[in-house]
C-alpha angles and dihedrals in degrees: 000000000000110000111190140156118256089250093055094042089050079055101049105025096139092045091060090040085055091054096043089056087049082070090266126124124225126206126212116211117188113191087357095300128113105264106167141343127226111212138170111257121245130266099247088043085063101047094054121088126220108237088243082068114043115092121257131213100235112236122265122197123189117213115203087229089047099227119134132228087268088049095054089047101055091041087050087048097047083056103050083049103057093036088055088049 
């Protein structure tokens, strides 16, 4: 373990990212006491995948007259447009 003050590991931040990556763990002392500890995450922590990024199946909804949302627009539009005229 990597033991370093706040103000070297500000100066060396990607240094220290690089060796926790490498598997080692890094510990922030501010005023000589443990602040924080930089480890590398678990295994199981990495496989999982935060909701924001999972992929979604986009929703499809099937009118009976078959027209899509787009569709209904334009049609609504052309109306209000000739009612307006």
């Amino acid at each position: 373990m990597h033991t370093l003050s706040l103000s070297e590991f500000r100066a060396n931040a990607s240094a220290m990212l690089d060796l926790v990556e490498q598997g080692q763990s890094v510990r922030i002392l501010r005023h000589g006491k443990a602040v924080a500890e930089l480890v590398p995450p678990s295994a199981e922590a990495s496989a999982r995948v935060p909701s924001w990024k999972r992929e979604i199946e986009p929703l499809r909804i099937v009118r009976p007259d078959g027209k899509t949302g787009a569709q209904l627009m334009v049609q609504e539009r052309l109306q209000e447009d000739r009612g307006s005229a």
